[in-house]
C-alpha positions as MATLAB code, in Angstrom:
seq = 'XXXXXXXXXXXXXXXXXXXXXXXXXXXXXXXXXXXXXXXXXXXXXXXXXXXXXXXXXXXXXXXXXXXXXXXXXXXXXXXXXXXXXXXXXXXXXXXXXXXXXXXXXXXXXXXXXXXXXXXXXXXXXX';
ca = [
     -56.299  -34.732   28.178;
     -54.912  -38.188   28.366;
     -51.428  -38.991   28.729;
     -49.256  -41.997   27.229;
     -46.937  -43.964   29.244;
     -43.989  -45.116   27.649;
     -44.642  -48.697   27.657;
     -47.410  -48.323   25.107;
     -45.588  -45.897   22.663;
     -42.514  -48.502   22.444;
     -45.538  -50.709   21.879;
     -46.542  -48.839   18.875;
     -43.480  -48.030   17.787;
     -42.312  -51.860   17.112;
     -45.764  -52.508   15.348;
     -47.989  -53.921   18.051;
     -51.739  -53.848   16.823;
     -53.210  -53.422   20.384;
     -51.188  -50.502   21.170;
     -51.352  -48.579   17.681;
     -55.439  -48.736   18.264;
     -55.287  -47.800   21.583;
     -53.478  -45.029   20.715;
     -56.023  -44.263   17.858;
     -58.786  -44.448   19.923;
     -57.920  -40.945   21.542;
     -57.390  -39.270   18.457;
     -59.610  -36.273   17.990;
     -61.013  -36.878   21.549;
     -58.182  -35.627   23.579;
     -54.741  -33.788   23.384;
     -52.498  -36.766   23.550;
     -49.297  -35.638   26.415;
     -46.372  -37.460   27.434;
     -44.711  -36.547   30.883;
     -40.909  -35.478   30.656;
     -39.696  -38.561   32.312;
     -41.352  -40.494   29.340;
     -39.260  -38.483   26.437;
     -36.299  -39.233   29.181;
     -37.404  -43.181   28.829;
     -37.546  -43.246   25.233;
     -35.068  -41.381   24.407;
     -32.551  -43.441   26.618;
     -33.736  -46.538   25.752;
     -35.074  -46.386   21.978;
     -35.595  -50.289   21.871;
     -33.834  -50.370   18.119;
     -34.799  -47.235   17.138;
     -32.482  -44.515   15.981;
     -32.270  -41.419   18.000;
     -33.033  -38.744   15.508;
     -36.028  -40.814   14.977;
     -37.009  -41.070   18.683;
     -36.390  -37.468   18.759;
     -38.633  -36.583   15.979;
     -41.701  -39.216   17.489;
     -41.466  -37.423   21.194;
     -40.695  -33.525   19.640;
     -44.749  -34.389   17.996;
     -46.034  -34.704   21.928;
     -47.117  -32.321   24.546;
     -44.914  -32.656   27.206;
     -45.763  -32.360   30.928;
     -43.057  -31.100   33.051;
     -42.223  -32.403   36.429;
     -41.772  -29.558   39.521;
     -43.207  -29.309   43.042;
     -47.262  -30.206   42.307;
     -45.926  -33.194   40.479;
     -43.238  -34.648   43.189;
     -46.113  -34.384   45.582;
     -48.320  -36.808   44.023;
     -45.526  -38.708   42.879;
     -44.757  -39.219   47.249;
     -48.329  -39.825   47.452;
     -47.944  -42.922   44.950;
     -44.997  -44.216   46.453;
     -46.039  -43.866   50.071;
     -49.400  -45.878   49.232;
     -47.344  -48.623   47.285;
     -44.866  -48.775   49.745;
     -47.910  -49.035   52.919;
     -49.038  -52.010   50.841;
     -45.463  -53.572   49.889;
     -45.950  -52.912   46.162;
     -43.725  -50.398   44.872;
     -43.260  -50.374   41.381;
     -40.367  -48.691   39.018;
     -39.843  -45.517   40.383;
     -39.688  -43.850   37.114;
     -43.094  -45.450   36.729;
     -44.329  -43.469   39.768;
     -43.436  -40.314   38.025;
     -44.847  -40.783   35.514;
     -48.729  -41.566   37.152;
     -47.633  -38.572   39.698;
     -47.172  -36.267   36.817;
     -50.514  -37.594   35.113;
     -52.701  -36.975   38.457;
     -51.209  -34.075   39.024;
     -52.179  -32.642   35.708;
     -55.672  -33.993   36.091;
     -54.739  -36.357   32.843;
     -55.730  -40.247   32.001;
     -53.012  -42.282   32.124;
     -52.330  -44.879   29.229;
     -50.162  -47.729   29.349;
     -49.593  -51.390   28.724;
     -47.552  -52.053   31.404;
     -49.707  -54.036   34.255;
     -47.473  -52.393   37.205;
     -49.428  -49.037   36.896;
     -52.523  -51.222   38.029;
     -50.698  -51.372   41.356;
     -51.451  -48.046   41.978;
     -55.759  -48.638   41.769;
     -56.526  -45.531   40.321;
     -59.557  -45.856   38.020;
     -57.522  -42.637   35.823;
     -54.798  -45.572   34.956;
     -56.070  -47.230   31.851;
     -53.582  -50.148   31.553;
     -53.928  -52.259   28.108;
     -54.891  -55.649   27.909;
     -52.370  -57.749   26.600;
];
């Protein structure tokens, strides 16, 4: 299963070439997920898009709720980052806690996740 970060799928959503066929390339290959702070994210933020329309976009996606297994690894993150004075967005750390924890590849195009070093990031190139 891979999961998307939300960084790529506002990527996508305003048109960007690079993150539409990143996206594509998982088609058919994996169940595509998005952890529950992502749909939080989008929906919050929208970056010009309407809410129903947000709404329908994430109510398409798997979602991957966050509880005990996923905190855990989430305090694993930030306890590494924060050993190495490189924390990143916290809601970032969530979302590559709920990922591991769910055994999933996380996608993204934002170059923070590649503070974390874990070859199951897959950050785009910009």
């Amino acid at each position: 299963m891979v999961m998307f970060d939300t960084s790529i799928l506002i990527d996508s959503l305003k048109g960007v070439k690079k993150a539409i066929d990143t996206i594509e390339s998982y088609k058919g290959e994996e169940e595509a997920t998005i952890a529950i702070v992502t749909k939080y994210e989008l929906l919050r933020s929208r970056k010009g898009l309407k809410l129903e329309v947000a709404r329908m976009f994430v109510d398409t996606m798997n979602i991957c709720y966050f509880g005990e297994k996923e905190m855990e690894k989430t305090i694993g993150i930030y306890e590494a980052l924060k050993g190495k004075g490189k924390l990143i967005n916290e809601l970032d750390m969530m979302i590559a806690g709920t990922a591991e924890a769910n055994g999933q590849v996380l996608v993204a195009s934002d170059e923070d996740f590649n503070e974390i070093g874990s070859d199951k990031i897959k950050v785009m190139k910009k």
